[in-house]
N, C-alpha and C positions, 0 to 999 in steps of 0.2 A: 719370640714376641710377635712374627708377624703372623706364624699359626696363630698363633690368640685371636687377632683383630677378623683374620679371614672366618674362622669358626664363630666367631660372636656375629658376626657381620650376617652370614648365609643362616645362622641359628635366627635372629632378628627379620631377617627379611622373610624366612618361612615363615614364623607365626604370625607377620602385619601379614602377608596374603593370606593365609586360612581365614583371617578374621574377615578379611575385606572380603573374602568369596563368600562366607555365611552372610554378613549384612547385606550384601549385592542380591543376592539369591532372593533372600525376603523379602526384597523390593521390588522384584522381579515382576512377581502375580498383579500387582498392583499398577504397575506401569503399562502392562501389557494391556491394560484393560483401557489406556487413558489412550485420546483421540488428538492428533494436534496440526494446526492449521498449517501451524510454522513449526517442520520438526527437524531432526536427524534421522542417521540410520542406528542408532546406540540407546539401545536399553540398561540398566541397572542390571551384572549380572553378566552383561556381555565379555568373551575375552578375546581380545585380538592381538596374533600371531604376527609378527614379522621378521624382515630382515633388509638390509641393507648395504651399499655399496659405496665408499667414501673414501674420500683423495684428504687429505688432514694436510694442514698446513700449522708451522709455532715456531718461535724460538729458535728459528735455524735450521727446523724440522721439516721434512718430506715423507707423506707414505700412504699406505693406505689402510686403509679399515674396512671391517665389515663387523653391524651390532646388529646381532639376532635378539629382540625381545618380548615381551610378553606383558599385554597390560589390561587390567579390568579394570573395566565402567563400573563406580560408586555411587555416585547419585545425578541427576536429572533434574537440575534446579529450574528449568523451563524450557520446555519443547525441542529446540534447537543447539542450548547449553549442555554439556556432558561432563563430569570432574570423574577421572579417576588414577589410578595406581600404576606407573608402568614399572616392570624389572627387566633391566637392559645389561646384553654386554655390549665386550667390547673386544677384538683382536686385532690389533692394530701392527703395521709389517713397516718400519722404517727403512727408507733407501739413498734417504742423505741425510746428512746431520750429522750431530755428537755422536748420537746412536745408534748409527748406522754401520754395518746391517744387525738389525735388532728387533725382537717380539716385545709387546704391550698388550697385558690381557687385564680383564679388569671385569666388576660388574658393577651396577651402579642402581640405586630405587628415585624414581621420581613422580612428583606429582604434576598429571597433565590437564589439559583442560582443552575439550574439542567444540567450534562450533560448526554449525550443520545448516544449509539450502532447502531440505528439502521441503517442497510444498512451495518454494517458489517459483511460480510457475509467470513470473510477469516475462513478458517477451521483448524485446530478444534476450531478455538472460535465463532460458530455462535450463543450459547448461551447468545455471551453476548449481541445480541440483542435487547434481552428482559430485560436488567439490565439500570437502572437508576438511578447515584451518585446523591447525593441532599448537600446541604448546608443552612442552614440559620443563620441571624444575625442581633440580636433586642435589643429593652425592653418589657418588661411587667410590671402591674402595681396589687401589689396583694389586692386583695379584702376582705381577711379577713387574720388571723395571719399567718405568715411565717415560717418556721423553725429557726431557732435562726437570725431573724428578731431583729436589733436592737432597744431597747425601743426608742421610742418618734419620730424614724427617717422616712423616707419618705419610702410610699409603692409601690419602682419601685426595676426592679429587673432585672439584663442581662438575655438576654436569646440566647441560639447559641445552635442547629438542624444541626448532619450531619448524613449521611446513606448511605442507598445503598438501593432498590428499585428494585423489580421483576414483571414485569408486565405478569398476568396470560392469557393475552385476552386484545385483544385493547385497555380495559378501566379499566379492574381492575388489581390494583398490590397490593403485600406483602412489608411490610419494614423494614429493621434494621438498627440498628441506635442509638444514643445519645442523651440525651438533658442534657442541664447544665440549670437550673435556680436557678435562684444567687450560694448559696453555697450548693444546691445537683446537683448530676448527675447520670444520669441513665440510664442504658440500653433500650431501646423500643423496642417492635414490633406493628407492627398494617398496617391496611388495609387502601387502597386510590379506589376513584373512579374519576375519568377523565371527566369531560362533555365537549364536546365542538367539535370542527373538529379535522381531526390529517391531520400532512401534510406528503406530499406524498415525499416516499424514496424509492431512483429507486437500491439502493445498488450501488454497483460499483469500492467498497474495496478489493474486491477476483480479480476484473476484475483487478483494478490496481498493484496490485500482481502478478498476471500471465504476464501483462504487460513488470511489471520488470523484472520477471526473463528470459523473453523472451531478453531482451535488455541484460541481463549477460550471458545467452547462444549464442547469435549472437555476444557480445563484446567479448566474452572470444574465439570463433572461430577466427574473424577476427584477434584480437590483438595476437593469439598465431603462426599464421602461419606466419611465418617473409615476406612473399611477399603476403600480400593478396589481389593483383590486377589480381594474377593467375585466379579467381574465375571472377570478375570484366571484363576481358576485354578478356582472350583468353583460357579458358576452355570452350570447344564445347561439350556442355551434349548432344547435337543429335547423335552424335556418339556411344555414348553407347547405348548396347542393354539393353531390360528389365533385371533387376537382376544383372546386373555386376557391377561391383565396379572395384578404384584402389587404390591404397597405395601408398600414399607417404612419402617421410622422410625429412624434413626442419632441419637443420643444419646451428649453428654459429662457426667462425673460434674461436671468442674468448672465448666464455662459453665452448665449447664444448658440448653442449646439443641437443639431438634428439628429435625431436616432429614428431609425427607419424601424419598423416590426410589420413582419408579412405572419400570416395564419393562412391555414388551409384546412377543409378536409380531405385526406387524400381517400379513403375506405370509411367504408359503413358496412356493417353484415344485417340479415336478418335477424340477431337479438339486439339490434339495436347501439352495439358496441363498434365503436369508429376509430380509424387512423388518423391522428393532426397532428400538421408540421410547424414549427416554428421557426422563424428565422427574423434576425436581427443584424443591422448594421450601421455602421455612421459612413453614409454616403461620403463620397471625394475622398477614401483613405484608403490607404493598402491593405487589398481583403485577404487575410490571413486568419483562419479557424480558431478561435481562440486566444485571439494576443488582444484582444478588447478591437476589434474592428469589427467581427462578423462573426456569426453563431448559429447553427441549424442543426434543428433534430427532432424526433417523432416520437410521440404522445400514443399510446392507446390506453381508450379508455374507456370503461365500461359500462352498461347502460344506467348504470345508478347514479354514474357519476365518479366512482372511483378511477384510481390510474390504477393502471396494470401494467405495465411499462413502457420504456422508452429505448431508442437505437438513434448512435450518434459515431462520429469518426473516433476511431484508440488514436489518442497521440501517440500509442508507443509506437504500434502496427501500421496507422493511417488505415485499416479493415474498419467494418462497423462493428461495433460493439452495442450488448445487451444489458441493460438493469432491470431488473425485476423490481417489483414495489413490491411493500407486508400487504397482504390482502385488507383492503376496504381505507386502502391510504384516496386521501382528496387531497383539493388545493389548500385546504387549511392546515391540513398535520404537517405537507409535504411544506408549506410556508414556514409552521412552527420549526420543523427540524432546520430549516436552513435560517431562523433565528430571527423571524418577524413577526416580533413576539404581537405588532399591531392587529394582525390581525388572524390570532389564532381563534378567534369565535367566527360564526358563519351570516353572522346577520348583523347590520349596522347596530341594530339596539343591542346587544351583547356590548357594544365596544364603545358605548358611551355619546352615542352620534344619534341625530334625529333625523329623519326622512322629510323635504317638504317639498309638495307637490307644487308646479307654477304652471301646468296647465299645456297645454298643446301652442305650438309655435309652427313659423317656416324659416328652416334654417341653413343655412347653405356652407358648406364646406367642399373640398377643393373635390370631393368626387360629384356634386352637383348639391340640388335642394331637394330639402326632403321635409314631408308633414311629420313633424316628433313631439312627443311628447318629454316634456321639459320639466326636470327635478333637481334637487338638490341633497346631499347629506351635509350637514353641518354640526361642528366638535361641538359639544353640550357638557362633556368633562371638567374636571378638575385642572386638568395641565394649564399652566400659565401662556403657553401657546396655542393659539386654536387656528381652525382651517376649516374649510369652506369646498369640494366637491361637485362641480354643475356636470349632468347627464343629460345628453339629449339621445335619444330610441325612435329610431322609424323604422317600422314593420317591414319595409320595401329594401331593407339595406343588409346584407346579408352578416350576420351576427346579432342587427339591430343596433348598435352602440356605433354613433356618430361620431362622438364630440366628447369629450369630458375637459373640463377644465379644474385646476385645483390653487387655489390662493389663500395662504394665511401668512401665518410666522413663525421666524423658528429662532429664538434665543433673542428675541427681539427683533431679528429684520423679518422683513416682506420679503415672498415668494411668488411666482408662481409659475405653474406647470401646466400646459396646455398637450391633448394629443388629437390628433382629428384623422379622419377617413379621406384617404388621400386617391384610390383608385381601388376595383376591385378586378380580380385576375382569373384565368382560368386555365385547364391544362394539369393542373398539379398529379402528379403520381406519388407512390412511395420511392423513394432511393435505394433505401435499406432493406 
């Protein structure tokens, strides 16, 4: 009878793998051709060889083992995701127990599932590129006596494979890991070899990291300076000479709180295209890069007016880091994407607001007085809240933009938000 089970058994597991090696195979061409940012090292197709070293513990039972097996990758359900087929033995050598001294041979089919690092390339974890979590989960069927194997009963047996996996070189890895069958379990190591194609990972995980933090430095800019259409629509950076900066101080009636914002331009080339730096802070607090105290980082941008990009501290590294922009991005898209949906149009009349002129004044702010010219944009919309915008611009002042004040309502209470020119600076270089 147990010839029967072992012949059914080894007849059964031949024909699931021939089948599993045609479908692999024709998914092969197909995957091979596909690109991924976030992958593995395991194509459709793939078969990887191993073996292993293993001290088994159960039931009373002491010994050890070694399972040579053999498993191919089925399918590729996303980039980093792997399902396939392993066929494993097993030769297990008892040296205490019921058992003991005694052989345990067995083989077992299991279904595993690998995922995969690679393309992660954020720092400090690019090692884990080379690391590969595994799982699998079966039966086997043993072939001669078991560890406290029940008398008279059938010779199949659970079997469940997880680990972790270090690949030395495109095709060979190291593994550690578990195996439970039936009532031992044991620790493993042991070696794998890969045959097959590896699909290709272009990284792109560091990239989208710098992405983000680029979007919390640009968001944390905009959203801290309570009028951030200064920048947007009537801060004139041709004005400034190379190296000068100015300081501003944005103030609310109701918090009371000061936020400080300095600008510079640090470069200018021959076509016209310049370095500016930004920086923000709330004065008297612990200046720390990004915890909502303080914020700096540099702008280029192009004579049209487009950004081209920006260079700021990695939180991961504390190095400088680079974002690039989609060619012909401004302040208005780079606004829309960061979700101010106010002022995705580029001119006041787009967005529901009127211009009104009041004429030339002498106006004094805490960097001195100045001849300006003095206007207003005021809400003309529909919104049951409206608001009110005062500009004052003197030619002598570098940006030109003094003073802006903004007062309306918002859900029914009164607001308002004031920023003015507090000194102007010089010296500025690049950092980055």
């Amino acid at each position: 009878m147990k010839h029967i089970y072992t012949h059914a058994f080894r007849f059964s597991v031949f024909v699931f793998l021939i089948s599993v090696a045609v479908s692999a195979l024709a998914q092969t061409a197909e995957h091979d051709r596909q690109e991924y940012v976030w992958g593995s090292f395991y194509n459709p197709g793939n078969l990887i060889l191993g073996a292993s070293a293993r001290l088994d513990t159960g039931n009373g039972y002491f010994g050890i083992a070694t399972s040579p097996s053999a498993e191919f990758i089925i399918a590729k359900p996303t980039g980093p995701v792997d399902i396939g087929a392993q066929l494993v033995t097993r030769a297990g050598f008892a040296l205490t127990g019921p058992d003991s001294p005694g052989i345990g041979l067995g083989v077992g089919l299991l279904a595993t599932g690998r995922l995969g690092f690679r393309g992660f390339d954020l720092v400090p974890f690019e090692e884990l590129q080379r690391v590969d979590l595994y799982a699998g989960l079966g039966v086997a069927i043993n072939l001669s006596r078991h560890p406290a194997e029940p008398a008279g009963g059938l010779p199949l047996s659970f079997v469940g494979r997880a680990g972790v996996a270090y690949y030395l070189d495109n095709r060979l890895s190291v593994f550690f890991g578990t195996t439970q069958w039936n009532v031992t379990t044991g620790a493993e190591i042991g070696v794998r070899y890969r045959m097959g194609s590896t699909p290709v990972v272009t990284g792109g995980v560091g990239e989208f990291a710098t992405a983000t933090q680029a979007s919390i430095y640009l968001g944390s800019y905009f959203f801290a300076v309570p009028v951030p259409f200064v920048d947007t629509w009537y801060h004139d950076y041709s004005t400034y000479e190379v190296g000068q900066g100015t300081v501003w101080e944005f103030s609310t009636e109701e918090e009371g709180e000061v936020i400080q914002v300095e600008r510079a331009v640090l470069a200018r080339d021959s076509a016209g295209a310049e370095w500016r730096s930004f920086r923000w802070r709330v004065p008297d607090e612990d200046q720390t890069d990004l915890t909502g105290d303080e914020l700096y980082f540099e702008l280029r941008v192009n004579a049209d007016g487009s950004w081209d990009r920006m260079r700021f501290v990695d939180l991961f590294t504390g190095r400088p880091a680079e974002f690039v922009f989609e060619p012909g991005a401004n302040d208005a898209d780079v606004l829309s994407l960061l979700e101010q949906e106010a002022l995705q149009g580029t001119t006041p009349e787009e967005q529901g607001l009127r211009v009104e002129s009041r004429g030339r004044v002498q106006h004094t702010v805490q960097a001195g007085t100045f001849d300006a010219e003095y206007f207003a944009i005021v809400d003309v919309s529909d919104s049951p809240d409206d608001f009110e915008i005062e500009f004052y611009l003197a030619d002598t002042a570098p940006g030109r933009l003094i003073r802006t004040i903004m007062t309306g309502t918002e859900d029914g209470e009164p607001f308002r938000l004031e920023g003015q020119l507090v000194r102007t600076t010089r010296g500025h270089s690049r950092r980055f």
